[in-house]
N, C-alpha and C positions, 0 to 999 in steps of 0.2 A: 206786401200782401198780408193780410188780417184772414178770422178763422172768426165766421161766427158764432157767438155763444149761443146762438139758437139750435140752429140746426149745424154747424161744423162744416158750412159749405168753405172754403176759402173766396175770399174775396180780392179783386185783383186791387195792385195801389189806384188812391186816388179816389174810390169809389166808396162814399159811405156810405149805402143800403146794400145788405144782401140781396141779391137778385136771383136765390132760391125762396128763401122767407119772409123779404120785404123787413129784413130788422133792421136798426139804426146802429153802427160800427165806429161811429163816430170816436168814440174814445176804448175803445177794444184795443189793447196793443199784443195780444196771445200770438203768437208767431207759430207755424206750424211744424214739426220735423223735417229738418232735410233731406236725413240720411235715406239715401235707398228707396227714393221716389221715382216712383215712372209717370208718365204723364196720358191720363185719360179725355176722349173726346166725348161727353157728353151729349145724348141727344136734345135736340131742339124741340121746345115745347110749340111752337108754333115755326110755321113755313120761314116768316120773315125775321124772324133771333138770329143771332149770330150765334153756332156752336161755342159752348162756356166749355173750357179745359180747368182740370181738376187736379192735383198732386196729392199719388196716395201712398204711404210708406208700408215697404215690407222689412219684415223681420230679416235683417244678414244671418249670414254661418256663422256669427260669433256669438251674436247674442243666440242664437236657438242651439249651438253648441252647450254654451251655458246653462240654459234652462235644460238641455238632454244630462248634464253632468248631475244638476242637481235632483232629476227624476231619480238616475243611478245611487245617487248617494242618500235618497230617500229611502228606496228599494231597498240596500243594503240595513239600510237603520231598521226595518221591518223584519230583515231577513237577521238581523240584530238579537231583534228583541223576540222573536220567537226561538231561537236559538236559547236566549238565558232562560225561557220559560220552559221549554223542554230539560233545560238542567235541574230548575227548583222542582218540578212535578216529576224530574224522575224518568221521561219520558224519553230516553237519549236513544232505542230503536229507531223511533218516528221522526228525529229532529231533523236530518236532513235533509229527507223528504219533502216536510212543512217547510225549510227552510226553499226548498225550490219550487213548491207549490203558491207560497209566497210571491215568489219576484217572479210567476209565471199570475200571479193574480192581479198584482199592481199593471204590469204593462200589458194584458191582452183583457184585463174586467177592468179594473179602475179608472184606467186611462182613459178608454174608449169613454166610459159613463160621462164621465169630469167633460168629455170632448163635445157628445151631445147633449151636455147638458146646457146650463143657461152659464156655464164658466168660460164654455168652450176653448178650454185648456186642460192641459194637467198640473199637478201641482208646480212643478217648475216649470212651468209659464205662464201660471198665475202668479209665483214671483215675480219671472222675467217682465211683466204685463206684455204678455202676447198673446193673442188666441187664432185657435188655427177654423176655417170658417169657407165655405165651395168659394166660386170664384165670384161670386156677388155678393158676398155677406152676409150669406145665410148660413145657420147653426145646421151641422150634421148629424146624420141619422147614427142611429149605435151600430149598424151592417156598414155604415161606409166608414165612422170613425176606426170600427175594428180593420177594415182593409187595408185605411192606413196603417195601422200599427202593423200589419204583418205585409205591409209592401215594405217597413222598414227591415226584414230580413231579407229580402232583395236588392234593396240597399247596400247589405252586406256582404252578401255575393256578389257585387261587382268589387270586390275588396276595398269596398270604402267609394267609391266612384259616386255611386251613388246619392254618397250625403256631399263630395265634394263640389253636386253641380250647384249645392244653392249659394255658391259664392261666386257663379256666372251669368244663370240664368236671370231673368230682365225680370220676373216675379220671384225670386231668392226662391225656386222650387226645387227641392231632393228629388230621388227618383218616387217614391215614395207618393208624395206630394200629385205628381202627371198620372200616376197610377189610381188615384182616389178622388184625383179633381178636386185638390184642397190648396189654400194658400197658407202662410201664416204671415201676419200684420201686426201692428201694435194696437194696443184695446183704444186707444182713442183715434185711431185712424179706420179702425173696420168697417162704419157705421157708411164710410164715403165711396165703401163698395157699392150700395145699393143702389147710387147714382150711374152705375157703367149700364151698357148694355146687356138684358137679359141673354142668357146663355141658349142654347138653342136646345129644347129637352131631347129631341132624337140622338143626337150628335151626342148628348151626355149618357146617357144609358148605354148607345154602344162603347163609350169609350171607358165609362165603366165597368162593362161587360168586358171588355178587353181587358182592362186591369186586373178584375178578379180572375181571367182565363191564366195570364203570365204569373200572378202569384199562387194558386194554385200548382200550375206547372212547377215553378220551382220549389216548391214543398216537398211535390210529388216527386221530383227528382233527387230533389237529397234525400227524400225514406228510400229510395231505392239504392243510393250510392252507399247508403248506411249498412241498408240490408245486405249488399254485395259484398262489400267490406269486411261487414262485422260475419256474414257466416260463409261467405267463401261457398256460396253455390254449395252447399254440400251439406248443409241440415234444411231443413223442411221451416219458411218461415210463419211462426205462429203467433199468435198476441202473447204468450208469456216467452216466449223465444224474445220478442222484438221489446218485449217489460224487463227482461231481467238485461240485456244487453244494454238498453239505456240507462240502467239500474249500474249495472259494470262502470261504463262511459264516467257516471258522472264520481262515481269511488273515484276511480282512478286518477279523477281531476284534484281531489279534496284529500288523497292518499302522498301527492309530491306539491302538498303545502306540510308547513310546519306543525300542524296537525293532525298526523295521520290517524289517529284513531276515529277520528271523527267517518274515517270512510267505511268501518266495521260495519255498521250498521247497515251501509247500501250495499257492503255485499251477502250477506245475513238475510236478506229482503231480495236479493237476486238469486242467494244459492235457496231459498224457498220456491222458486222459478222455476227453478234448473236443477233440482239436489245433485245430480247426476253428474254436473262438467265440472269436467277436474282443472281445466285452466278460469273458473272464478276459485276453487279451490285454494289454489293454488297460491294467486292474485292473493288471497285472503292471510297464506300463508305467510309472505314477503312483509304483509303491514303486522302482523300477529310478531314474528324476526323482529323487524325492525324497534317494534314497541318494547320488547323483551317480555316478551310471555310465548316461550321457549316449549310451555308442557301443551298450552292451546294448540301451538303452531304443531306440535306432532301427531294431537288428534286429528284435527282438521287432514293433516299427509296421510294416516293410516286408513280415515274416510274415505280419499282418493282413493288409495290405490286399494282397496276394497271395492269400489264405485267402477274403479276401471282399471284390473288388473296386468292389463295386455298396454296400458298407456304408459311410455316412457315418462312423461312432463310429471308425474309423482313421483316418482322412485327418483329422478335427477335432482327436484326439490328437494328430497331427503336427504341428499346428498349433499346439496350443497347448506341444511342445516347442519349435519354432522362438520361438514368443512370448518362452517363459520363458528364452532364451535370446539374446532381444535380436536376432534375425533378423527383424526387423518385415514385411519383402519378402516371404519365402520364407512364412511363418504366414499372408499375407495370398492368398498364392495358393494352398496347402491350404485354405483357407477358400473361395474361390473355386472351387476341386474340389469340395466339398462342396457347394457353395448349387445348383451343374450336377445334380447328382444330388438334392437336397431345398431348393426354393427356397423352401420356405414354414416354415421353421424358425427362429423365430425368435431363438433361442439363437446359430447360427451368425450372422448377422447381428449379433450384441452382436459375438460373438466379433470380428469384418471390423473391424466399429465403434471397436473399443478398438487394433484392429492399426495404423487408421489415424492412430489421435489420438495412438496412439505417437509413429508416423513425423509425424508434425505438430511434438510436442515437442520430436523430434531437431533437425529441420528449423530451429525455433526457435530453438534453442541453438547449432546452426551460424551463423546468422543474427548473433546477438548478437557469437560471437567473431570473425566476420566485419567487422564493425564497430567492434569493439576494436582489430584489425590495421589499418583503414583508419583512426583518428582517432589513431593512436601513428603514422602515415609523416607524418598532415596537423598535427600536433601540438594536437591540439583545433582546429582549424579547423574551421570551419561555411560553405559556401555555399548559399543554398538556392536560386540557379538550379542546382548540379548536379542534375539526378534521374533519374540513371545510376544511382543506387546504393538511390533510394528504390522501384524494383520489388520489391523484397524484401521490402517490407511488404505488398505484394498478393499474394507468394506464399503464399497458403492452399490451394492444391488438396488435400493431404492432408488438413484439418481440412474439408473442401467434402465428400471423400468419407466422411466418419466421420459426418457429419451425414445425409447419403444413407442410409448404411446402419441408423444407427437409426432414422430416418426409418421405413424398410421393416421395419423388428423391430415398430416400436411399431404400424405398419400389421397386422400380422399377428397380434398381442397386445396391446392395449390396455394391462395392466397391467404391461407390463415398462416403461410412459414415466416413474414415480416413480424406478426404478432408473438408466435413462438421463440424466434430470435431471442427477439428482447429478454424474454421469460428464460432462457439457456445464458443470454450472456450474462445480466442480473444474477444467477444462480451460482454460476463458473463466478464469479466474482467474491461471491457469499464464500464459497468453497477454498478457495485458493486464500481467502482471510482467515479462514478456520484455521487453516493451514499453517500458514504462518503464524497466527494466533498460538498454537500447539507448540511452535519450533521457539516462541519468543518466553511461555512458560517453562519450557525445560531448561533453556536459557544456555543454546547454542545456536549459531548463526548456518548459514549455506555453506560456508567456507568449511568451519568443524567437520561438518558432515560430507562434502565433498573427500576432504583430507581424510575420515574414517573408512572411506567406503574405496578407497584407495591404496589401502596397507597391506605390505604382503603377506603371509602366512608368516609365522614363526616355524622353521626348520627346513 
């Protein structure tokens, strides 16, 4: 079979005229695509023709894979380069923002345009040479190309199912695709759509109408799963309630990459939303930590819990900035604020717990070099009637009250006692090193001391 250069009909072997155009094929040797052909019944121009069948190729899942990769890697290069222009302008509030107002422009404005336009693609399928086109080869309207694009988040609620069917379906169609009444074909096979039979307009409007009904719906239902989620039935949902939360969402995304600073700003632009919630607060606090800007991260706490002085979630933060900061005292008394206002928490109570086995291990190590200084004045000397010096060994109050305080966690929570363990036996470990750390600097064994603590009186 031959492809006219005229009109693109194929022509069957054996036969030189077209017998759509009447052109001569004679020496035409263009062969058509094979891959991923279905086979059309043409209508008959007159009663006595014999039905002429037609081979039209669609686009697979690998090649419109391809062209979805390079949309993405398009997107990204936008989302690129507004990004460095928010750096040279200075502009680093807004850049996130722009950055997802960006790759919310390319695929729900640009796309669509490029799709009804005379490209009828987007840019990665006008590399790929593919255009997507209803089911007779006609260019779509900008209302049905955008449905497409937002059937492709339906798509992604069936977790991926969706784009998996155009590698079964007989037209290579995603879900997508049946929702919007679209195919996608190779640019020089489209044109052979317009030979099928016309579609039937009733039967398309409603099944349009059904399209737009199902993706609607599922929009609708994930702002609602959002809504439920993110405020727990329990604050009142408002457009900057439902702004500063998506504002949170996407921090939090851009806060556990390796650039967390970059998430400042979308919380900065939420707590403008919200002044008042102490858990973006907070949130803010943890990337403020993390970056080391230690004096920010304590305004921002004293905000809270100013903001909301009855809220545990500030004064524990506090806590656990003193923690991370090796202020074992100061962490242990935020913590102690906190347990006054929620004594049945058991989290806060680890928190006390680990404050205290801190200051145990300080304690310890003071202890040890304590010991060092005294057997460098005695020169390895041992007395063991002195025991001026062996109260040190019973000072445990610190490790007495760490043991209290999980004590009261694991009373409250049963299952946080596996986690405590670990943290008791780790510590008993630390301690019993100390320990012997002390007995290997005075620089007598078990045995010496067994043997002293064993002698009888003199007289």
């Amino acid at each position: 079979m031959v492809r006219c250069p005229r009109c693109g009909f194929i022509i069957p072997d054996g036969e030189m005229v077209c017998g759509n155009c009447g052109g001569n094929v004679s020496r035409v040797m263009n062969r058509p695509q094979q891959a991923n052909v279905q086979r059309y019944v043409l209508h008959a121009e007159a009663k006595d023709q014999e039905p002429r069948q037609q081979k039209i190729g669609y686009a697979g899942f690998w090649k419109r894979s391809g062209a979805g990769l390079l949309d993405l890697g398009i997107a990204a290069i936008l989302m690129f380069c507004v990004m460095a222009a928010g750096e040279i302008l200075q502009y680093r509030a807004f850049t996130p923002l722009a950055m997802i107002f960006t790759g919310v422009f390319y695929f729900l404005v640009l796309t669509p345009l490029m799709v009804s336009s005379g490209y009828r693609a987007s840019l990665g399928k006008v590399v790929a040479g593919i255009v997507v086109t209803d089911i007779n080869g006609r260019e779509l309207s900008f209302s049905r190309a955008f449905l497409r694009e937002l059937g492709k988040y339906v798509s992604l609620l069936t977790a991926g199912a969706g784009f998996v069917l155009m590698g079964f379906k007989e037209k290579k169609q995603g879900l997508h695709d049946f929702l919007a009444l679209t195919v996608v074909t190779h640019r020089s096979e489209a044109h052979l759509l317009t030979n099928l039979a016309p579609a039937n307009t009733l039967v398309t409007s409603r099944r349009l109408w059904f399209g737009r009904v199902v993706t609607g719906c599922a929009i609708l239902f994930s702002l609602l799963i959002l809504c439920y989620f993110g405020f727990v039935l329990h604050e009142a949902v408002t457009p900057d309630g439902l702004a500063a939360h998506s504002l949170v969402l996407a921090a939090d995304s851009v806060a556990d990459t390796k650039y967390p600073q970059y998430s400042l700003p979308l919380y900065d632009t939420a707590i403008g939303f919200q002044p008042n919630d102490t858990r973006i607060l907070v949130k803010k606090v943890v990337v403020l930590q993390d970056t080391g800007q230690v004096d920010e991260a304590r305004t921002c706490l004293n905000r809270a819990m100013t903001a909301s002085p009855n809220d545990t979630l500030p004064i524990v933060a506090s806590g656990d900035l003193m923690y991370g900061n090796a202020q074992y005292q100061a962490a242990i008394g935020y913590y102690e604020k906190a347990l006054g206002l929620n004594r049945n928490d058991a989290n806060i109570w680890i928190k006390k717990g680990d404050a205290y086995l801190a200051v145990s291990m300080v304690e310890m190590q003071g202890m040890r070099e304590q010991y060092k200084s005294l057997t460098a004045k005695n020169a390895g000397s041992y007395q063991s009637s002195d025991t001026s010096t062996m109260d040190a060994f019973r000072s445990t109050e610190s490790y007495r009250e760490a043991i209290k305080s999980y004590n009261e966690a694991i009373r409250i929570d049963p299952l946080t006692s596996v986690e405590i363990s670990g943290r008791v036996l780790a510590s008993t470990k630390a301690l019993v090193g100390t320990y012997q750390g002390i007995l290997d600097d005075i620089g007598i064994d078990n045995s010496t001391i067994k043997a002293s603590t064993n002698q009888k009186p003199v007289g």
